[in-house]
N, C-alpha and C positions, 0 to 999 in steps of 0.2 A: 715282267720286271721282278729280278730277286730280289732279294735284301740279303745276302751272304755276310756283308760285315756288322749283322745284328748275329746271323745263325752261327758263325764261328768266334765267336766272343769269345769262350772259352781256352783257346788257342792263339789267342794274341797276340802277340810278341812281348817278352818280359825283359827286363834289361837285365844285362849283363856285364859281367866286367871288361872290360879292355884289356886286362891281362893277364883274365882266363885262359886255360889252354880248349881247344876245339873239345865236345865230348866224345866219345869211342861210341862208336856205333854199337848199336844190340843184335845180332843178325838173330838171334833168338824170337825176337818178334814178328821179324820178316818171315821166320821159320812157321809160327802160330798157322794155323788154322781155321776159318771164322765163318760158321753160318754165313750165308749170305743176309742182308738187312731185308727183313717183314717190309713188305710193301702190296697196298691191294689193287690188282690187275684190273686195267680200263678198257677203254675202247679207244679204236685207232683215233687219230690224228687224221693219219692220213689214210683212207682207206685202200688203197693199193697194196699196202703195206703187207693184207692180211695175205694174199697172194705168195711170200719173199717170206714168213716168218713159219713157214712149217719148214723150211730146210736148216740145214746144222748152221747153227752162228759163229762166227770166227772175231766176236767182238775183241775191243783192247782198248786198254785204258795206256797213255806214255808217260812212262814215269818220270817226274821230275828232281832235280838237287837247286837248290835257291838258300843264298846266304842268308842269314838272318838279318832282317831287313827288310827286305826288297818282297812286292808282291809277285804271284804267279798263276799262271795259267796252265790248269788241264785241261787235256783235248783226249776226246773217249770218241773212239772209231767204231761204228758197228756195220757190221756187213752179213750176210747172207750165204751159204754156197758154196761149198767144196770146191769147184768149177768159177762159177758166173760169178761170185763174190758179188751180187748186187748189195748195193747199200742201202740203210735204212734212214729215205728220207724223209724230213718234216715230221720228223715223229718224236714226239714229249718223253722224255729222260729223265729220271729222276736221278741226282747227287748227293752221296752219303760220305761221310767222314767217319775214322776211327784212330783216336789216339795211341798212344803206346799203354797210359793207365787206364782207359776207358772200360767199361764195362760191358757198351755195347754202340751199335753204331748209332751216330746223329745225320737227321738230314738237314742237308746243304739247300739246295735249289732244285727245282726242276727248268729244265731249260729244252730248247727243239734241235735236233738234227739241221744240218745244211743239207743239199744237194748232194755232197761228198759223203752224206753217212757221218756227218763231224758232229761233234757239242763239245762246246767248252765252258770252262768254270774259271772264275776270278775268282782268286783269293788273293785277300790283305795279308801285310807282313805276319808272319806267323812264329812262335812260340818255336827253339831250336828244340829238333825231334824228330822222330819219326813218325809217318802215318799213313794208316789205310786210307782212298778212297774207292770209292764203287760205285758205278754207273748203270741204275737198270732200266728196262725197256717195260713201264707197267703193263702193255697192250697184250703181251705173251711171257712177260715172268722171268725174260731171260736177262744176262747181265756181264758185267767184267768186274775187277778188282786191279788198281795201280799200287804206285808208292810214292808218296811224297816226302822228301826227306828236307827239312831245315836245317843246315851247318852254319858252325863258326867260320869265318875268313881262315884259309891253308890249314881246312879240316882232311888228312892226308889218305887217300884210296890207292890201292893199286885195280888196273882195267884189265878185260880181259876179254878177248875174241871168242867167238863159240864154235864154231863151225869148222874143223881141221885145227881149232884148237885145246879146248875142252873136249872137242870129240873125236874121233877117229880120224874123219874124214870130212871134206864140205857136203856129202851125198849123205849121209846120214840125218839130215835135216827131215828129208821125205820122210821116214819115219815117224817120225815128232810130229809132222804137220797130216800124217792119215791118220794116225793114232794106232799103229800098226803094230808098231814096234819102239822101244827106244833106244835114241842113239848111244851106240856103245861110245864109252869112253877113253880118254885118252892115258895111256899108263900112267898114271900117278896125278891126274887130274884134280880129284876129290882131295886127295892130300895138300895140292900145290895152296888149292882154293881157300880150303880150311887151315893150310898154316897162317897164311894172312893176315886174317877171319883173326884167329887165335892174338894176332899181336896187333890187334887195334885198328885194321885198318877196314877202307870203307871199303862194299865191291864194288865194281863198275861192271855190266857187261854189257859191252856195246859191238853191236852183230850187225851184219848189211842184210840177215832174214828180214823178207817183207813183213809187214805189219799182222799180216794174218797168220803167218809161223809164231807171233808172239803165243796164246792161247799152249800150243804144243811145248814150247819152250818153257816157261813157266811151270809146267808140267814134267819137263826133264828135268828142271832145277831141283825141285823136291823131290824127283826119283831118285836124285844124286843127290838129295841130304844137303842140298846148298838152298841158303837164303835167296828168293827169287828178284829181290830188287838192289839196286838199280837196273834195272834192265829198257835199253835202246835197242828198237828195232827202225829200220828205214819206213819212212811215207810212202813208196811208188815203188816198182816194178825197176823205174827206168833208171832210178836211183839203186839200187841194189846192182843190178847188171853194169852201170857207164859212169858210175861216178862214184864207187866205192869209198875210192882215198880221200877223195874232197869230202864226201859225207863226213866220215870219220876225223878229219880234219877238224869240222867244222862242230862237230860231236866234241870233239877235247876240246877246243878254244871252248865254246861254249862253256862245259864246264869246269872251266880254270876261273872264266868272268863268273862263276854264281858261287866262288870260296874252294872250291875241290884244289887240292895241289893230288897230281898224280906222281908218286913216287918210281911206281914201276908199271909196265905193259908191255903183256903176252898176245900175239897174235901169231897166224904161218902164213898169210900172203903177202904177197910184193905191195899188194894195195895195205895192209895194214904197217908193212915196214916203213913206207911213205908217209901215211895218215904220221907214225909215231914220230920221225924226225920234222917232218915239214911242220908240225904241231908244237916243237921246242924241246921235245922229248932228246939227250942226249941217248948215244947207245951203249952206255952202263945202265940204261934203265929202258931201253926195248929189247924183248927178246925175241926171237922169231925159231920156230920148229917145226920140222917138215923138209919139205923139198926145197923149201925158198931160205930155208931155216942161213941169217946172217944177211940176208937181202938189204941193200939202201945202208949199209952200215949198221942193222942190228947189231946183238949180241948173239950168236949162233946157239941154239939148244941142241944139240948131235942125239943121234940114235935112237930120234921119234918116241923120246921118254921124257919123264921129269924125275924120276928118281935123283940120278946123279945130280939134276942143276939142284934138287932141292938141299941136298947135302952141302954141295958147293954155296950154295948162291943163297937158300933160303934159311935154312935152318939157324946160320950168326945175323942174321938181319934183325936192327934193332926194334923196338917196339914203337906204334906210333905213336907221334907226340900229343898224347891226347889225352884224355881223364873219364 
């Protein structure tokens, strides 16, 4: 049994005006770097375990957006195995938080793995902001880091695809996820990102990469000098491969209901052009680039660059409506 709504006290929810504007997000924080949280290593839970935990971990924490208000839930995936991905079940988790002004991190709960390799955290309405949390495995030391972000109602993001859109290509993922190499980028990628960035808005990047490409990702984000969160990756295999556009669908409606208004999104497949209109997205505000580039009634980005749209497109966009 935790007690979470003693240990997050701190982060409460404070009132607000009603006729506040949203606040501007920091990607500055996101950008931070942070020890991981002191914690001293146990003995298994489950003893099986110690079998599954000498191989490379491909943990992940999903990051969440939640209006101010409403409570929420993380869920910290840990797994096993380049290959076999086995999961780490029945096994004690510890949960740590870290605010935007914090000094250093507080622990949350410790709670157990499912069957699936899952643990999840309840938290109460929370205090509008940004936050670290971290989920570690005390038996062998190892660990993740998410993002939880609290907004105002039509706190305004522009989203963004990753895979043939931020990057080259969708095969460049492999990279990221051996640790091989990283995936090159897309021409004028880092600029498109960081103009946004520059004028208040929030990121989104939401990818049909399975959950264990998260780790690699995360990792290209700050090779590319981009803030790593928000970041959505898929649950399953079979959701990545067969139901891309419904995911992603389901991805933006999601967070349109937790305050996000998305102003703009970039993707290059047919499944992303779909997600963006089936979604409400008109197409002055989806673009698509590549070979599909204007697919479903996008808005067509030509010549597998962003230079030009950003001139065109980005550069007079106004600032988000936010403080």
């Amino acid at each position: 049994m935790n007690n979470n709504k003693w240990l997050v006290a701190p982060f409460l929810l404070a009132a607000s005006s009603a006729f506040s504007l949203p606040q501007c997000p920091q990607p500055e924080f996101m950008e931070l770097r942070f020890d991981t949280p002191s914690f001293e290593t146990g003995k298994y839970r489950n003893g099986f375990n110690r079998f599954i935990t000498w191989l490379p971990s491909y943990h992940m924490i999903h990051d969440e957006i939640v209006a101010v208000g409403k409570p929420v839930t993380m869920t910290a995936k840990f797994d096993y195995g380049s290959v076999a991905h086995k999961d780490l079940e029945f096994e004690t988790v510890k949960f740590y938080i870290r605010g935007q002004n914090d000094t250093d991190w507080q622990y949350l709960a410790s709670e157990t793995t499912n069957s699936d390799g899952k643990a999840t955290l309840s938290l109460p309405a929370m205090s509008m902001g940004q936050y670290r949390i971290y989920a570690g495995v005390p038996a062998d030391g190892t660990g993740a880091e998410g993002f939880l972000t609290v907004v105002e109602q039509n706190t305004e993001a522009v989203l963004f695809d990753i895979d043939g859109t931020l990057t080259e290509s969708d095969a460049e993922q492999i990279g990221d996820y051996t640790g091989i190499d990283y995936a090159d980028a897309k021409d004028e990628a880092y600029t498109l990102v960081r103009s946004y960035l520059d004028l208040g808005y929030q990121p989104i990047y939401l990818t049909a990469r399975v959950y264990w490409y998260g780790k690699g990702t995360r990792k290209w984000l700050s090779w590319m000098g981009l803030p790593q969160g928000y970041l959505r990756t898929s649950l399953s295999n079979e959701t990545s491969l067969f139901r891309t556009a419904e995911y992603k669908t389901e991805q933006i409606n999601k967070l349109e209901a937790n305050g996000i208004k998305i102003v703009r999104a970039y993707g290059n497949a047919k499944t992303d052009a779909e997600a963006f209109i089936e979604s409400g997205l008109n197409a002055s505000q989806s673009f698509t680039i590549g070979k599909n580039a204007g697919h479903y009634g996008t808005t067509p980005i030509l010549n597998n660059s962003y230079d030009e749209h950003i001139v065109t497109h980005v550069s007079n966009f106004p600032n988000a409506n936010c403080q």
